[in-house]
C-alpha positions in Angstrom: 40.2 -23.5 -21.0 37.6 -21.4 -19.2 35.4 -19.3 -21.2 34.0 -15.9 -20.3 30.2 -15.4 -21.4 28.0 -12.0 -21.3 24.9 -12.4 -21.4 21.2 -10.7 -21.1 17.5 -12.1 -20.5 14.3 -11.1 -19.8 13.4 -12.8 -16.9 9.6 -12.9 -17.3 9.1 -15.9 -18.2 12.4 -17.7 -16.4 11.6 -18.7 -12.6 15.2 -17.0 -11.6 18.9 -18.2 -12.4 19.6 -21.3 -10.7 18.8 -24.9 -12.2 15.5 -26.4 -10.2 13.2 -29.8 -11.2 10.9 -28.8 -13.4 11.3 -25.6 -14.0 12.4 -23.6 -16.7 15.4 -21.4 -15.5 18.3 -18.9 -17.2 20.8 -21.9 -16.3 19.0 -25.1 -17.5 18.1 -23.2 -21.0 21.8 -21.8 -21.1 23.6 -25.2 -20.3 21.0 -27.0 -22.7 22.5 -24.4 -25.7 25.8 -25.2 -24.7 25.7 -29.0 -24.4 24.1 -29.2 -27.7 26.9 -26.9 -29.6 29.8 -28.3 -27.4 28.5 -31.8 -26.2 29.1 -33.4 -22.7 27.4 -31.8 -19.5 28.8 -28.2 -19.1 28.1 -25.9 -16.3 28.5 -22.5 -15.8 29.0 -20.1 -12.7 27.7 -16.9 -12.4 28.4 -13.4 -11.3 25.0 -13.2 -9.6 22.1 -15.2 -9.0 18.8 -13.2 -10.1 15.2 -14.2 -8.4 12.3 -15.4 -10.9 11.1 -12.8 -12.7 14.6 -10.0 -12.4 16.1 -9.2 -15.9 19.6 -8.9 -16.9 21.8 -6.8 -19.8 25.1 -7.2 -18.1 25.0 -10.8 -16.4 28.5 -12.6 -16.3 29.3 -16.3 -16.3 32.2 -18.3 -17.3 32.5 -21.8 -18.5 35.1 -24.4 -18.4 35.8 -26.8 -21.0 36.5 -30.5 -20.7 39.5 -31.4 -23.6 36.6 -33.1 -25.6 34.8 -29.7 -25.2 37.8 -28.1 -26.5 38.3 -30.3 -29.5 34.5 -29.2 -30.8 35.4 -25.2 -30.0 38.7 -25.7 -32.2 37.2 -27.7 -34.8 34.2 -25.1 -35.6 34.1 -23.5 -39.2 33.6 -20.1 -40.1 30.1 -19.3 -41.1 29.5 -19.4 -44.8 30.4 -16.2 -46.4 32.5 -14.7 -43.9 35.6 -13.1 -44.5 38.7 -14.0 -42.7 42.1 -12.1 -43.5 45.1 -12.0 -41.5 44.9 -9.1 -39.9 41.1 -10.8 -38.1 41.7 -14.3 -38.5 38.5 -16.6 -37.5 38.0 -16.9 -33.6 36.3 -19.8 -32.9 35.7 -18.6 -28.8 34.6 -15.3 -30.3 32.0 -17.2 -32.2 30.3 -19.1 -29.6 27.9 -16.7 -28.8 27.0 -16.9 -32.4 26.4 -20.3 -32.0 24.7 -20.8 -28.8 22.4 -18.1 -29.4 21.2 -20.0 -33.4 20.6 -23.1 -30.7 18.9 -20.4 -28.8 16.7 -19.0 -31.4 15.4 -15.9 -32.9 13.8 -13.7 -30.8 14.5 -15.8 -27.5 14.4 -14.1 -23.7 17.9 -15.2 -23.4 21.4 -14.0 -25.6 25.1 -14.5 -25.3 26.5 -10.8 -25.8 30.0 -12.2 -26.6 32.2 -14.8 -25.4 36.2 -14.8 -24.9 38.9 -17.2 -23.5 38.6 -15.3 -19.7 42.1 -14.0 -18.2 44.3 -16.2 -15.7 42.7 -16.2 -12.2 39.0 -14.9 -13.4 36.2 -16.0 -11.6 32.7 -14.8 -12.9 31.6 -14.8 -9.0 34.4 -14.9 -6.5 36.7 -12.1 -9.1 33.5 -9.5 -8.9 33.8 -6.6 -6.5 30.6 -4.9 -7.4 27.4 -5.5 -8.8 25.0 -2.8 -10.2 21.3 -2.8 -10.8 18.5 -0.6 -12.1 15.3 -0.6 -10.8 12.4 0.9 -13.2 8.9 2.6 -11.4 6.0 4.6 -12.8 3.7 6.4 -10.6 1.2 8.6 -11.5 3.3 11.8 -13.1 4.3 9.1 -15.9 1.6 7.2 -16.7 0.6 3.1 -17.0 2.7 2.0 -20.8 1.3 -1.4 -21.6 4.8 -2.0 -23.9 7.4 -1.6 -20.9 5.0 -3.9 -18.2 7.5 -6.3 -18.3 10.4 -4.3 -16.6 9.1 -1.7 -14.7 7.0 -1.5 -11.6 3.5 0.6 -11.6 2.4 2.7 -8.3 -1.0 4.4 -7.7 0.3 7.6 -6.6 2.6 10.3 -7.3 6.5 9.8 -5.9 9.0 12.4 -5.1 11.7 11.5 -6.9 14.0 14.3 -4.9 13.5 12.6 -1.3 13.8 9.4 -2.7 17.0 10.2 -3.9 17.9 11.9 -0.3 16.7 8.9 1.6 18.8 6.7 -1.0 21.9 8.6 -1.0 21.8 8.3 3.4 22.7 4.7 2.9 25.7 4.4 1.2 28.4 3.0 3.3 29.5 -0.3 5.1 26.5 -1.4 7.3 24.3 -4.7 8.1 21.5 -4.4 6.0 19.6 -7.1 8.1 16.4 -5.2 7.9 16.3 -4.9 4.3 17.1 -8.6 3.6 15.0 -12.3 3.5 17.3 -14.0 6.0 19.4 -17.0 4.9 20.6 -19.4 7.7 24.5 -18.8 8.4 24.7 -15.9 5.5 25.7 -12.5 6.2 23.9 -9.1 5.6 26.7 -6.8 6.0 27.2 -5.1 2.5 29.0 -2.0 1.3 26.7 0.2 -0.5 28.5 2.1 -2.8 26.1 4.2 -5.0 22.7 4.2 -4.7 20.2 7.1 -5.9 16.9 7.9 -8.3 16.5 10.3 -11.2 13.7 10.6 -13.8 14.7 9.5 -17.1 13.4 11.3 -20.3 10.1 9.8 -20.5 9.4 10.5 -16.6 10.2 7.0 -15.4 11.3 6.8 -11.9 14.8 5.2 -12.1 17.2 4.0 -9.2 20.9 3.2 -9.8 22.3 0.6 -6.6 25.8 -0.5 -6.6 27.0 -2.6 -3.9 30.1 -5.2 -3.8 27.6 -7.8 -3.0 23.7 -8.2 -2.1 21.7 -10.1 0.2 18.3 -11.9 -1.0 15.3 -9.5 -1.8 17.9 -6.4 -0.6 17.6 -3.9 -4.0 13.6 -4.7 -4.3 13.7 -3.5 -0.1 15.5 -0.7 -0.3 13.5 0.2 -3.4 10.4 -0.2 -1.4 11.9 2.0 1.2 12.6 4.4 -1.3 8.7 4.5 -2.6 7.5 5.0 0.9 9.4 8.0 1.4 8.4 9.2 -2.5 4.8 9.1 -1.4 5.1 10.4 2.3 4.7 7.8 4.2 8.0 7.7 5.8 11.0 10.5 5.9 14.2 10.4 3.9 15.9 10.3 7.5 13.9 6.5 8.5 15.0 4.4 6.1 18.6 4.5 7.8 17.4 4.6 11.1 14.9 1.8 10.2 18.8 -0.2 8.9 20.5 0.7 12.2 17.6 -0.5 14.4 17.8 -3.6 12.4 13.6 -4.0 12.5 11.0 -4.5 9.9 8.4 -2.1 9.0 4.7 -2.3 7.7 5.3 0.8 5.7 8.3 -1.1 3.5 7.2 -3.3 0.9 9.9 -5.8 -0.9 8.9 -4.6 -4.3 8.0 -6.6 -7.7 10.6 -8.7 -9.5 10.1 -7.4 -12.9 11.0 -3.7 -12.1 14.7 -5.2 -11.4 17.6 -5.2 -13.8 21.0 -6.1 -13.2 23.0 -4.1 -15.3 26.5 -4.7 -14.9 29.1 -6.3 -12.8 32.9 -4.5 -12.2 35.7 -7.5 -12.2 39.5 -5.7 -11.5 42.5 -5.5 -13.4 43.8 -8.9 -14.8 46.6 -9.5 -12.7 44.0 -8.9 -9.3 41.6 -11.4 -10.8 43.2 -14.5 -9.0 43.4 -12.5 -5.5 40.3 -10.9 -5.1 38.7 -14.5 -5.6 40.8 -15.9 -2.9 40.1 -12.7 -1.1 36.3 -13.5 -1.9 36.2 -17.0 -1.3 37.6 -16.5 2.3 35.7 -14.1 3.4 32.7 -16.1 2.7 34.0 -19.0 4.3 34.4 -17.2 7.5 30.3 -15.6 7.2 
């Protein structure tokens, strides 16, 4: 049985996704929930692998379950006092994320959203075709707010939001995005940008949208970076694509801070693509 989880975190405190030696990640403290409610040594794969310090409110993993595993999941009771009738009988893969997230505790910088017996063929990595992130900033029009230091990104000067959004908006497409990545031996930086742009939300805060089917290491925080150099006049909306195309690095881009970045939701296809567009997925990568 494999078992689709959603899940979000503040990543504060969390030094990134992936399980490292002594070191308190999203995947230790999620596997630790899980092994104590279903036993054994489960493992889970996810849709994308945040950096120490990046948030999430639409991270997907999936899960699968040993037999013994399964046994457990079957065998759990409704909670005491809930109503079961025929027409919502109790779901004992619906209630996981209850469960895991009472292991997890109250207020805790990690929660299951829900969990579900996933479709034939879904992968919470290989099935993805996009990912989507937010990226928070305040500059000087909004103002410092001590509450929200935790996801957004403060700047000492005044941005304009408009050519940030032009500059954005002139990167969409297929491209290598070599100059806006931390290389990684033998991995590719050719990505398909497929919406990226900024807007002011209702309390001023500079906000930028970046969908992609897949991005390389430090990429969003980059092109963000890119983005605030044009918002304060450094560069022009037209450089940031020139500076892609001519593949070099600039002083004027900074890779920006971890805790302005959010990602925010990942786009799977319909159920009967799930199984090909991992094997799609998984040979494309083999061939990077």
């Amino acid at each position: 049985m494999r078992i689709r989880l959603d899940l979000s975190y503040d990543g504060t405190h969390f030094r990134g996704w992936a399980r490292q030696p002594g070191l308190r990640t999203v995947q230790e403290t999620l596997e630790s929930a899980l092994a104590r409610v279903l036993s054994g040594d489960p493992r889970v794969v996810v849709a994308g692998r945040t950096d120490a310090g990046v948030h999430a409110t639409g991270q997907v993993a999936h899960l699968d379950l040993d037999p013994s595993q399964e046994q457990r999941l079957a065998a759990a009771r409704a909670p005491r006092g809930a109503a079961s009738t025929d027409t919502e009988p109790f779901d004992p893969t619906a209630q996981l994320a209850r469960r895991i997230n009472g292991v997890l505790g109250a207020y805790a910088d990690l929660t299951v959203r829900a969990t579900a017996v996933a479709p034939s063929g879904f992968d919470a990595r290989f099935s993805a075709v996009w990912r989507r992130y937010v990226y928070r900033v305040a500059d000087r029009t909004t103002g410092y707010d001590p509450l929200e230091r935790h996801r957004t990104t403060s700047v000492r000067s005044h941005l304009d939001h408009e050519r940030m959004d032009a500059a954005a908006r002139s990167l969409i497409g297929l491209h290598d995005f070599a100059a806006y990545c931390k290389p990684r031996e033998e991995a590719t930086t050719i990505r398909t940008l497929l919406h990226f742009g900024w807007h002011r939300d209702v309390d001023g805060v500079l906000i930028a949208d970046v969908r992609a089917d897949a991005f390389c290491h430090s990429m969003v925080r980059a092109l963000v970076g890119g983005c605030v150099a044009v918002g304060e006049g450094r560069l022009d909306p037209g450089d940031l694509a020139a500076i892609r195309d001519r593949g070099g690095k600039v002083p004027e881009i900074h890779v920006l801070a971890a805790r302005g970045l959010t990602l925010a939701e990942v786009g799977y296809p319909a159920d009967d693509l799930l199984a090909a567009r991992a094997e799609q997925t998984r040979a494309r990568r083999g061939a990077d």
